[in-house]
C-alpha positions as CSV (number, residue, x, y, z in Angstrom):
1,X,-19.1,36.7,-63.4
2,X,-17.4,40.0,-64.7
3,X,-18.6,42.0,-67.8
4,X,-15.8,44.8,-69.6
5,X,-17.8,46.8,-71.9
6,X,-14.8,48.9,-74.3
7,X,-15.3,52.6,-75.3
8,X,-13.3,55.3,-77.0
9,X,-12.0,53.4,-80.0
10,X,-12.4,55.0,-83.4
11,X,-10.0,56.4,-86.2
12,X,-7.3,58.7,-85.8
13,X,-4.4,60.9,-87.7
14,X,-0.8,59.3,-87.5
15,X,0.4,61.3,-83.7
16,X,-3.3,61.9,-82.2
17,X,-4.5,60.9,-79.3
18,X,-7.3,58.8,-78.1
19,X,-8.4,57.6,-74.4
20,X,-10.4,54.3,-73.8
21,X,-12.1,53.1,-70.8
22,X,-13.6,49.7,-70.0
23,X,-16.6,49.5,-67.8
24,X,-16.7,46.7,-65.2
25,X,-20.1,45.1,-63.6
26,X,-20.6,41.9,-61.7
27,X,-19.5,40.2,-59.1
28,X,-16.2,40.8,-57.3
29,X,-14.5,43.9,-56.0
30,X,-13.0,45.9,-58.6
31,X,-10.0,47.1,-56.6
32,X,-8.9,44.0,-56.2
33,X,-9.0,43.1,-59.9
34,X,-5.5,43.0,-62.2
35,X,-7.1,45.2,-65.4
36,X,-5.4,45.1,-68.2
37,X,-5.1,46.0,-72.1
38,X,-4.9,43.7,-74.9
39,X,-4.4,44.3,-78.7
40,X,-4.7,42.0,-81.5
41,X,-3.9,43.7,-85.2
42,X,-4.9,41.6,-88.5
43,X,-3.1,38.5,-88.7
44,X,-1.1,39.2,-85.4
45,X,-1.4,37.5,-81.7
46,X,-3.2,39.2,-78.8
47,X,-0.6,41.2,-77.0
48,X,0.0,42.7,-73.6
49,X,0.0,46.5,-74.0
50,X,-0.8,47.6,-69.8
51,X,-1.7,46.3,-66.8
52,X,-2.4,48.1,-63.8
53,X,-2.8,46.1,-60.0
54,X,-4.8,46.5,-57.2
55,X,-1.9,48.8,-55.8
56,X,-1.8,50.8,-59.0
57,X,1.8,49.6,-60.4
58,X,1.7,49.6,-64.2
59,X,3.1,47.4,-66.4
60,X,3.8,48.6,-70.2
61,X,4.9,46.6,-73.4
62,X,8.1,48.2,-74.5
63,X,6.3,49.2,-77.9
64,X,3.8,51.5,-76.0
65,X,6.2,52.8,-73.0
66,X,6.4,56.6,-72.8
67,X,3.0,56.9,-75.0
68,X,0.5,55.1,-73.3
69,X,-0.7,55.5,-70.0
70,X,-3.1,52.8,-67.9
71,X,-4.8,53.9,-65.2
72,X,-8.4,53.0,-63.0
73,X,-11.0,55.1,-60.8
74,X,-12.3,52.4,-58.3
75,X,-15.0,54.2,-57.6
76,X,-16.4,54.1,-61.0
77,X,-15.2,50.2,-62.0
78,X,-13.5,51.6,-64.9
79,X,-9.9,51.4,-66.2
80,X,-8.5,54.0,-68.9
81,X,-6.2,53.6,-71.5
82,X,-4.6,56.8,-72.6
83,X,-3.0,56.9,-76.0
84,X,-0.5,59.2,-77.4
85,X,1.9,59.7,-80.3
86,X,-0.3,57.1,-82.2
87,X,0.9,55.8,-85.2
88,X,0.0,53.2,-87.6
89,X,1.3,50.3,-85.9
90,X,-0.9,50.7,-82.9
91,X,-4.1,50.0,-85.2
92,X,-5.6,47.0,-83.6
93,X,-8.6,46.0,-82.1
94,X,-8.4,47.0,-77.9
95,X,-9.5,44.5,-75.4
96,X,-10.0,44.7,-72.3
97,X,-9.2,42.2,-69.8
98,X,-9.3,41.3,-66.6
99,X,-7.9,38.9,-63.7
100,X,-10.3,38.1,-60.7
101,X,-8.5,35.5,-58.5
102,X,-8.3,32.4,-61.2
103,X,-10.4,33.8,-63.4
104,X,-9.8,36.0,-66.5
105,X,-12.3,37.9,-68.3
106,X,-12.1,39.8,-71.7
107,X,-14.3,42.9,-73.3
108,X,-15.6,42.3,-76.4
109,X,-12.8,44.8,-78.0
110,X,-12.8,48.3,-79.7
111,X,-11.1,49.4,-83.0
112,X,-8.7,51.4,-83.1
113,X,-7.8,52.7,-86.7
114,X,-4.6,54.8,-87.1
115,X,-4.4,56.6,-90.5
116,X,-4.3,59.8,-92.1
C-alpha cells in the first residue's frame, strides 16, 4: 500500500504562482514509482496535467506546457508540482497519483482556486 498526502493548494490572483508537493509513505520504492498530477474542475473529468518517471522524463498536458513544471526528490518521497502564469481555468481540485507496478494510487486532492 501507498499513501499521497497533497499540500500547497489554496487561492491565488489570475498570473501567480503556487507549488504543490505530494508526500509518499508505504511500501515500495519511490524511485521506481510513475508520479503524476491529476485535476478535476466542477463538472469536468479527471485529467492528466504531469507525469514524471523513474528516469525523470516529464510528460505535460498541452493546456499546462510552458507553465507548469513536475518534478520529485527521491530522497524525500515527494513529487512537486510547480505552477505558473495561473489563470482561472487551472482552478480545480489537484490529485495526486501514482503508478507502483499494476497498481495506481491517488491523494485525497488539494484545491486550487484561481481568482482575483
Amino acid at each position: 500500500q501507498v499513501q499521497l498526502v497533497e499540500s500547497g493548494g489554496g487561492l491565488v490572483q489570475p498570473g501567480g504562482s503556487l507549488r504543490l508537493s505530494c508526500a509518499a509513505s508505504g511500501s515500495g520504492i519511490f524511485r521506481f514509482f510513475v508520479m503524476g498530477w491529476y485535476r478535476q474542475a466542477p463538472g469536468n473529468q479527471r485529467e492528466l496535467v504531469a507525469t514524471l518517471n523513474s528516469g525523470g522524463s516529464p510528460d505535460y498536458a498541452d493546456s499546462v506546457k510552458g507553465r507548469f513544471s513536475i518534478s520529485r526528490d527521491n530522497a524525500k518521497k515527494t513529487v512537486y508540482l510547480q505552477m505558473n502564469s495561473l489563470g482561472s481555468e487551472d482552478t480545480a481540485v489537484y490529485y495526486c497519483n501514482a503508478r507502483v507496478g499494476p497498481r495506481t494510487y491517488w491523494g485525497q486532492g488539494t484545491q486550487v482556486t484561481v481568482s482575483s
